[in-house]
C-alpha positions in Angstrom: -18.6 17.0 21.9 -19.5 16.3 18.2 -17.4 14.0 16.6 -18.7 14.3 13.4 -19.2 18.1 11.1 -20.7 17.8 7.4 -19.5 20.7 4.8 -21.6 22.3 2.9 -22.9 20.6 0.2 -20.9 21.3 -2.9 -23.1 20.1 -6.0 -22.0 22.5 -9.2 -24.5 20.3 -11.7 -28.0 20.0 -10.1 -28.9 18.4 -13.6 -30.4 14.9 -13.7 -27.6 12.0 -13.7 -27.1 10.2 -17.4 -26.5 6.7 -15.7 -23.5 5.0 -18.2 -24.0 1.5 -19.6 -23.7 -1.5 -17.5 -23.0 0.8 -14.2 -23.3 -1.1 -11.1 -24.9 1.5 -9.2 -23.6 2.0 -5.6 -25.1 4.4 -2.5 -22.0 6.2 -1.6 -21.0 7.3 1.7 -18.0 10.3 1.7 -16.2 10.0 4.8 -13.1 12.2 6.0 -10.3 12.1 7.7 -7.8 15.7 8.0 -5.5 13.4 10.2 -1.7 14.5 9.1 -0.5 13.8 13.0 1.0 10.8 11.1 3.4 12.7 9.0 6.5 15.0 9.0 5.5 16.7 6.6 2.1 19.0 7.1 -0.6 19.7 4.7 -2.5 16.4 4.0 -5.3 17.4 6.7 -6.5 19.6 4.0 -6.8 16.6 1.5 -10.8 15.5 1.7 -11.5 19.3 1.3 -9.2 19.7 -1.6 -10.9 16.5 -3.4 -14.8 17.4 -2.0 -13.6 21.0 -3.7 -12.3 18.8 -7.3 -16.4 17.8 -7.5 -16.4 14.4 -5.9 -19.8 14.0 -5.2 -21.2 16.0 -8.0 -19.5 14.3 -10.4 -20.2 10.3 -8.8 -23.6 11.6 -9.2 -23.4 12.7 -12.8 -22.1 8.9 -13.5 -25.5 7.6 -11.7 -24.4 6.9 -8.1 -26.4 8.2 -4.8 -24.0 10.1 -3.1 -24.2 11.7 1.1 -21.3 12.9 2.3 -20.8 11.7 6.3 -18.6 14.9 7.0 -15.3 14.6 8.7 -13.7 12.3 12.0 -12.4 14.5 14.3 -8.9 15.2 14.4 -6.8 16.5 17.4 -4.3 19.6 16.3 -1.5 18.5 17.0 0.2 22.7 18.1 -2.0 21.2 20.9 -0.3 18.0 22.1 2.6 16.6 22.1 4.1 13.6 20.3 4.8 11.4 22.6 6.7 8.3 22.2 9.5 9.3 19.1 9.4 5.6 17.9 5.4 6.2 17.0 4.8 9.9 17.1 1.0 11.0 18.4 0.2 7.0 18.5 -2.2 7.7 21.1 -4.5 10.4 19.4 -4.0 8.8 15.8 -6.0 5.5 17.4 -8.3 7.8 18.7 -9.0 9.3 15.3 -8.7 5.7 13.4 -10.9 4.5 16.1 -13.5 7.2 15.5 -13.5 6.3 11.9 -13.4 2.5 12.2 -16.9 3.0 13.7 -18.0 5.3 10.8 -17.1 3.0 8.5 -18.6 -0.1 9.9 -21.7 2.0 10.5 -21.8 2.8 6.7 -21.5 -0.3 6.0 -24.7 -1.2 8.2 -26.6 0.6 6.7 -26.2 -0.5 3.1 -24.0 2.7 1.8 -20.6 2.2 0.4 -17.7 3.8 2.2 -15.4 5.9 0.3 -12.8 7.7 2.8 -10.9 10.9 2.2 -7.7 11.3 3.2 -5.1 12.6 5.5 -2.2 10.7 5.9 -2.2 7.0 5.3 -2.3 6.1 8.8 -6.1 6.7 8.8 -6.4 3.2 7.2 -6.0 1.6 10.3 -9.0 2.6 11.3 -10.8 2.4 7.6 -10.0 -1.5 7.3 -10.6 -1.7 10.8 -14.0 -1.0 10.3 -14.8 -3.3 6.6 -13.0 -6.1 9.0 -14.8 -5.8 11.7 -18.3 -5.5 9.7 -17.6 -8.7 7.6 -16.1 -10.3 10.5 -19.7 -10.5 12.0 -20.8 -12.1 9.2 -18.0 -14.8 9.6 -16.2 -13.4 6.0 -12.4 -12.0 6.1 -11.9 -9.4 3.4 -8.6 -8.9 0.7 -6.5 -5.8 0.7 -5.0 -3.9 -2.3 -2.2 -1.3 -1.3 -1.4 0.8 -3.5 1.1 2.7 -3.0 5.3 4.2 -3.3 6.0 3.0 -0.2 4.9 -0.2 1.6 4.1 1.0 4.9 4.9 -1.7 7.1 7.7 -0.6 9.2 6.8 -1.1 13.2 8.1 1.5 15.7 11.0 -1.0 16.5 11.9 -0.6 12.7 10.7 2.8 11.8 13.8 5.5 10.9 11.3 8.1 11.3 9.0 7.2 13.9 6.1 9.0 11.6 2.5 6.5 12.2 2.3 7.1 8.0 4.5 4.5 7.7 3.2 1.7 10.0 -0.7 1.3 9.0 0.2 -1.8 6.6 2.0 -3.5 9.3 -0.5 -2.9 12.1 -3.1 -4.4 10.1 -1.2 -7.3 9.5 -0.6 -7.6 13.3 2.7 -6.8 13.6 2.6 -3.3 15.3 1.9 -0.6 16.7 -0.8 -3.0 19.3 -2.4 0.5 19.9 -3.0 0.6 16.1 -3.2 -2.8 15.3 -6.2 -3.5 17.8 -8.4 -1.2 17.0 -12.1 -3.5 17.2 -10.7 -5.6 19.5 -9.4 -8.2 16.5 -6.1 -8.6 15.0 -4.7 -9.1 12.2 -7.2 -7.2 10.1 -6.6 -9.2 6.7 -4.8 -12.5 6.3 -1.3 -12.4 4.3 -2.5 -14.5 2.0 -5.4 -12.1 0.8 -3.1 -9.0 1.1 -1.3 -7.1 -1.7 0.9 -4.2 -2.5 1.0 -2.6 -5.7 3.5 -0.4 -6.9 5.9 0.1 -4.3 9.7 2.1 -5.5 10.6 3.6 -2.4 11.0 0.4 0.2 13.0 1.0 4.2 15.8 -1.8 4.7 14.1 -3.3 7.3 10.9 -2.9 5.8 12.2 -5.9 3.6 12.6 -7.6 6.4 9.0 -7.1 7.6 7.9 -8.1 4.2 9.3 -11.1 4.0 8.6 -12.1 7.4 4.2 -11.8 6.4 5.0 -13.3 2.9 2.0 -10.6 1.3 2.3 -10.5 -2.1 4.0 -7.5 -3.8 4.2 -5.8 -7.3 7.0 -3.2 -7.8 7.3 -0.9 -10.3 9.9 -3.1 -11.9 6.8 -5.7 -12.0 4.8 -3.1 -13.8 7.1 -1.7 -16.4 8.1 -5.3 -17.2 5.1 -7.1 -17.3 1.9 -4.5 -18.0 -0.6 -2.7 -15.5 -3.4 -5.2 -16.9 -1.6 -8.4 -15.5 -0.3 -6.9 -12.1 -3.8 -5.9 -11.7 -5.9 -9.2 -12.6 -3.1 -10.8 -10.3 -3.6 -8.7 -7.2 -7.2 -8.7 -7.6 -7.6 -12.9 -8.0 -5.1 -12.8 -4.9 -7.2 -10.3 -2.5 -10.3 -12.0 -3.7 -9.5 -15.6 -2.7 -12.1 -16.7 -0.6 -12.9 -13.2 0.7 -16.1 -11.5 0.3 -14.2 -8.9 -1.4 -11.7 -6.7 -1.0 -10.9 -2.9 0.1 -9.0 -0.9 -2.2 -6.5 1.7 -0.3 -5.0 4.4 -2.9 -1.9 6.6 -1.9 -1.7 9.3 -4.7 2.1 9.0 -3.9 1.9 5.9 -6.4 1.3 8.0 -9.1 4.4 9.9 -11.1 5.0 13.5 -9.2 4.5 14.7 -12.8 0.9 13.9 -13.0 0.4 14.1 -9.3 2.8 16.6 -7.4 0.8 17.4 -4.9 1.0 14.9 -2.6 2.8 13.9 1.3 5.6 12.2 0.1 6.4 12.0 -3.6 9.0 9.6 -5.5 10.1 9.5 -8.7 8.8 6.7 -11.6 5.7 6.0 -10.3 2.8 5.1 -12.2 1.7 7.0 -15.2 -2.0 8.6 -16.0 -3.4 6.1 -18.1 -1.5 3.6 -16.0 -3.7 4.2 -12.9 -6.6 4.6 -14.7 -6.4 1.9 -15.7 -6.0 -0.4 -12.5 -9.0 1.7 -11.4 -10.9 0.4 -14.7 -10.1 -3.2 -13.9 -11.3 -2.7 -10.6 -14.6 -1.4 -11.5 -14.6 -4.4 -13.8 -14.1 -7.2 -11.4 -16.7 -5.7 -9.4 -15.5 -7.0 -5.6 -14.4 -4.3 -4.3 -16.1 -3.5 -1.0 -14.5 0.1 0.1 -11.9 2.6 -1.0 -10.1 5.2 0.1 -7.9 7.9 -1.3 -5.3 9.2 1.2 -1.9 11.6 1.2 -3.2 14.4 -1.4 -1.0 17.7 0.0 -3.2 20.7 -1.3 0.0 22.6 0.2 2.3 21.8 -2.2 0.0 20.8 -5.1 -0.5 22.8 -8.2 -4.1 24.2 -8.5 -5.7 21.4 -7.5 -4.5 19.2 -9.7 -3.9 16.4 -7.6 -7.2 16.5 -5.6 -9.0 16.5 -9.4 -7.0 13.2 -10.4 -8.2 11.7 -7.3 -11.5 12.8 -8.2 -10.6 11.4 -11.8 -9.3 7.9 -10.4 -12.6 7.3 -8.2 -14.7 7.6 -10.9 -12.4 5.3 -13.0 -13.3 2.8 -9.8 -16.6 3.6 -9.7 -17.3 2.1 -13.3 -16.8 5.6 -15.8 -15.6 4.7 -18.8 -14.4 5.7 -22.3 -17.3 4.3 -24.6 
């Protein structure tokens, strides 16, 4: 069975790129994942078509990148099994998927391309860190994390109200469960404590506290942000997931953006972050230059209004991709 199927291409400017000033230029590799098995709520599946339809590649390669798309990971339907244990729904055929992917990615990797994943539901990082691990681990490097996101994902299924996977990615990589999840490569943890970092978070479980303080990562609320400024939280996070890594992957829910500027998305919450606010943590990014892979998960095409979400995510990859203003 094929694993793999590549859309059409989608290129609306066939025009020759106008590389921009001091551009670091990258060979891209579009990978994605229409996994929304990890999720109450349905739609996000249609997420790396809604964002491929907003003129990602195109418009990477109007900046001055090489961009290939690597089609899509396999997804099982989920009308078509059934969910199994109710403390991690589907656990079995989202490892399968991240597993899948995890391979993609380290493959990528291999062959000098940058990965940039598409998703789905945020459970699809398991197997997207899974694989930048895994590929840095043979070269005897660990890598940082930067989470970004409303919620901090790092419930297990002991502590999970819901028992949706969406919400257990952070802590699997971190080694504290689901195993399943968690050993995907045959390694955990994924990233050290010390190198990992949430930004962002409003929207936090009881006894995800618990979890959080137990791994001691280093987290910046929203309170942090409105208090002390985008630009510091940012240098901060980056200087943390950087320490002694050789780099760090970059893993963007668009739920960490204001439902005002981003409605269409798996599970919005009010005051997140505002437009120029994500821009720019995406600019300082781009700046710092470490980052190694990013994704963009949890864009709901269902519920979004035309497109608008899928374009800002189109908008915020560029941002960390090196566009900017002048």
């Amino acid at each position: 069975m094929t694993e793999i199927t590549t859309p059409a291409a989608n290129k609306t400017d066939t025009a020759k790129p106008v590389v921009a000033d001091n551009l670091v230029h990258k060979k891209i590799r579009i990978l994605g994942v229409p996994l929304d098995l990890g999720a109450s709520r349905r739609g996000v599946d249609m997420g790396p078509s809604a964002v491929r339809v907003a003129g990602l590649e195109a418009r990477l390669e109007a900046l001055g990148h090489d961009v290939e798309d690597g089609g899509n990971v396999a997804v099982a339907i989920a009308e078509q099994k059934k969910e199994g244990d109710p403390h991690a729904k589907y656990i079995k055929e989202i490892t399968a998927t991240c597993t899948k992917h995890a391979d993609m990615v380290a493959k990528t990797l291999e062959a000098g391309k940058f990965p940039l994943s598409l998703g789905g539901d945020h459970s699809m990082a398991a197997g997207t860190v899974a694989g930048v691990a895994e590929f840095f681990r043979r070269q005897n490097h660990k890598i940082g994390l930067i989470w970004i996101d409303a919620h901090a994902d790092i419930n297990t299924p002991e502590t999970s109200p819901s028992g949706n996977v969406h919400g257990m990615p952070l802590a699997a990589l971190l080694g504290l469960g689901p195993n399943d999840l968690g050993n995907i490569c045959g390694f955990s943890p994924k990233v050290q404590p010390e190198n990992c970092v949430l930004i962002g978070v409003r929207d936090i479980d009881a006894r995800e506290k618990e979890n959080i303080k137990k791994t001691g990562i280093e987290v910046y609320t929203m309170r942090d942000i409105d208090e002390r400024g985008m630009r510091t939280v940012t240098e901060e996070a980056l200087r943390v997931a950087g320490r002694d890594t050789a780099g760090y992957h970059v893993s963007l829910d668009m739920d960490w953006i204001d439902p005002e500027d981003a409605p269409g998305v798996g599970t919005p919450v009010r005051g997140g972050a505002s437009y120029r606010e994500a821009h720019l943590a995406m600019e300082i990014i781009a700046d710092h230059g470490r980052m190694v892979s990013f994704e963009i998960v949890e864009v709901n095409p269902v519920i979004d209004e035309h497109n608008r979400t899928a374009d800002l995510a189109v908008e915020l990859a560029l941002s960390a991709f090196g566009k900017k203003i002048l």
